[in-house]
C-alpha positions as CSV (number, residue, x, y, z in Angstrom):
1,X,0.0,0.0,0.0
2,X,2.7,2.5,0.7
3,X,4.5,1.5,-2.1
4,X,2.0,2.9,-4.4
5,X,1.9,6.5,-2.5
6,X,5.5,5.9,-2.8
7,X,5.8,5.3,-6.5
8,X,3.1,8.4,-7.3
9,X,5.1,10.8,-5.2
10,X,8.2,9.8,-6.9
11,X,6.8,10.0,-10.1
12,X,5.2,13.1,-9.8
13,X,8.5,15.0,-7.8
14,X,10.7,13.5,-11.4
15,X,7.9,15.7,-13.4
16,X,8.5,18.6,-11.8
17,X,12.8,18.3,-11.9
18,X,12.3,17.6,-15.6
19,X,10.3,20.2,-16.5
20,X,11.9,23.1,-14.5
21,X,13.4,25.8,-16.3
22,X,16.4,28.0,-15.2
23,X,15.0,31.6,-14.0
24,X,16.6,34.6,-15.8
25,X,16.6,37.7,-13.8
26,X,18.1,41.0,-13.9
27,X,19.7,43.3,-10.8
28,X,17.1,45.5,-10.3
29,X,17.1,49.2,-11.9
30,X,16.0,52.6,-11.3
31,X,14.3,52.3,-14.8
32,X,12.9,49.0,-14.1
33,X,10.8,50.4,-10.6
34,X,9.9,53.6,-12.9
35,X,8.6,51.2,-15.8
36,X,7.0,48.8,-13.4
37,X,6.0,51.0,-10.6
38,X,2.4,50.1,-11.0
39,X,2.5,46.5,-10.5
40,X,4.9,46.2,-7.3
41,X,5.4,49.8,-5.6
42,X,3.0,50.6,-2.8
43,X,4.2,54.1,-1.9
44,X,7.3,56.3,-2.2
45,X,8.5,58.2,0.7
46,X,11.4,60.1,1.4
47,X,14.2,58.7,-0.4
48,X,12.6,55.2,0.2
49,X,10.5,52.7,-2.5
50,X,8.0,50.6,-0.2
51,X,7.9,47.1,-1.9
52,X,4.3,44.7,-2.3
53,X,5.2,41.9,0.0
54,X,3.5,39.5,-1.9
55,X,6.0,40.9,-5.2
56,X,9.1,39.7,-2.8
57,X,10.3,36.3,-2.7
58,X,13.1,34.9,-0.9
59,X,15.8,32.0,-2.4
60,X,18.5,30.9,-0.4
61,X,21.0,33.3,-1.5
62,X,19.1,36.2,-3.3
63,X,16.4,38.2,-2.9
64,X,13.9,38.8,-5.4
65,X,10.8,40.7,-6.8
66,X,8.3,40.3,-9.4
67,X,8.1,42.6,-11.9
68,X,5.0,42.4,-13.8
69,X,2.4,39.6,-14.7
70,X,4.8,38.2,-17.1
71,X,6.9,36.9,-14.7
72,X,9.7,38.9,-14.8
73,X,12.1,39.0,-11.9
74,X,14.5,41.2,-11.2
75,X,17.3,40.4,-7.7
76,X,16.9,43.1,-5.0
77,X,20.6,44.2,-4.1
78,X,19.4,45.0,-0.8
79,X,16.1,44.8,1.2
80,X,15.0,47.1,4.4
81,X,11.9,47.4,6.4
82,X,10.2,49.6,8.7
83,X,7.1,50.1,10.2
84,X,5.6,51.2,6.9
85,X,7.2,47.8,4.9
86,X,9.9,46.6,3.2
87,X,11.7,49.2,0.9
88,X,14.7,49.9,-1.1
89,X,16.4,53.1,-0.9
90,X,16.6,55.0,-4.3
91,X,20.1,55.0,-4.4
92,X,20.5,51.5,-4.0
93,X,23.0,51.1,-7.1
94,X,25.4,53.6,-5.9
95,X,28.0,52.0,-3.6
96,X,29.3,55.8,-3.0
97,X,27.6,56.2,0.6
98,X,27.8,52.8,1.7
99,X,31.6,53.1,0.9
100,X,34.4,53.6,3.7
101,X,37.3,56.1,3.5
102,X,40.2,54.4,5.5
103,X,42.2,56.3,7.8
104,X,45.5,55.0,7.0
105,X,46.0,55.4,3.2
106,X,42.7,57.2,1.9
107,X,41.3,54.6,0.1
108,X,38.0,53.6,0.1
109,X,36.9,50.3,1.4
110,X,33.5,48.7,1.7
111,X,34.0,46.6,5.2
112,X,37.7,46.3,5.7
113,X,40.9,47.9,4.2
114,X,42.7,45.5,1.7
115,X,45.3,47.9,0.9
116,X,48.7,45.5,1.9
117,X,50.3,49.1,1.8
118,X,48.4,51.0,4.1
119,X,49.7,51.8,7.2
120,X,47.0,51.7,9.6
121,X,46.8,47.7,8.6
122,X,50.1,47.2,9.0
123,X,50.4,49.3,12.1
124,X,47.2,46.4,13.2
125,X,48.8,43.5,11.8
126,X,51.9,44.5,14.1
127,X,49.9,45.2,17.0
128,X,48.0,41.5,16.8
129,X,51.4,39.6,16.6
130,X,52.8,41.4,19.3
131,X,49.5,40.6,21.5
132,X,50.1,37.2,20.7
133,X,53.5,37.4,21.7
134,X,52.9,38.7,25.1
135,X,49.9,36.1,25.7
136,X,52.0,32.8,24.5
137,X,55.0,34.3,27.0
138,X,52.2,34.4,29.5
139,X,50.7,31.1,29.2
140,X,54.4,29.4,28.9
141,X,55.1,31.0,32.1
142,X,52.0,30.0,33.4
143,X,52.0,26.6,33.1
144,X,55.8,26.6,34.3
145,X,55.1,28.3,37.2
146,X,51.9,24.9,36.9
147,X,54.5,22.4,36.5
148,X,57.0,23.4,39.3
149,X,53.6,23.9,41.9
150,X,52.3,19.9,41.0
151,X,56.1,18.9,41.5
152,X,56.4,20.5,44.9
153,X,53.2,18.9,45.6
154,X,54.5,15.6,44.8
């Protein structure tokens, strides 16, 4: 009997793997939301595009939204929310503001410095070897100072 549910299930999970198509999709554009605005933008405030929830869908890795009745998607490069919704700022595509001038040489970074040049890093790096340094000296004395204390014991 459960051999038969077994072999329909099978059957019918093989129908969907063969017949599934790679999606194509698009990183969402400024011109897309303008062209499309009717079909997935709720409101526009502020600097911020307030998304339909039901146009969002979530894969393991990306975020997207539906265009238009077609079936177009598009991949969200970033998602927020609020207690109006889930939005994207309008000026989601420039990495200008999000970026980071570093300190040490000028350049700008996104979340950490990879300038092997700069001299704030290498001023770190230093730093972090000489910590290490110090705590290896104090655990080596440490577990001398272990050693001697379970020998007097003895």
């Amino acid at each position: 009997m459960h051999t038969k549910y077994f072999l329909h299930l099978l059957l019918v999970l093989t129908s969907f793997s063969c017949c599934a198509a790679p999606v194509s999709y698009d990183e969402l554009s400024l011109e897309q939301i303008f062209a499309n605005q009717d079909s997935f933008v709720k409101k526009v405030n502020d600097n911020k595009v307030y998304l339909q929830e039901e146009r969002i869908y979530w894969d393991e890795d990306n975020i997207f939204l539906l265009l238009n009745e077609k079936g177009d998607l598009a991949a969200l490069p970033s998602l927020e929310s609020d207690c109006n919704g889930f939005f994207i700022s309008l000026n989601f595509n420039r990495l200008d503001p999000y970026l980071n001038t570093c300190s040490g040489c000028g350049r700008k970074y996104l979340v950490v410095c990879q300038n092997p040049e700069c001299t704030l890093k290498q001023r770190r790096q230093q730093e972090r070897q000489e910590e290490t340094k110090r705590w290896r000296e104090e655990r080596e004395k440490d577990q001398r100072r272990w050693r001697e204390e379970r020998k007097q014991k003895k």
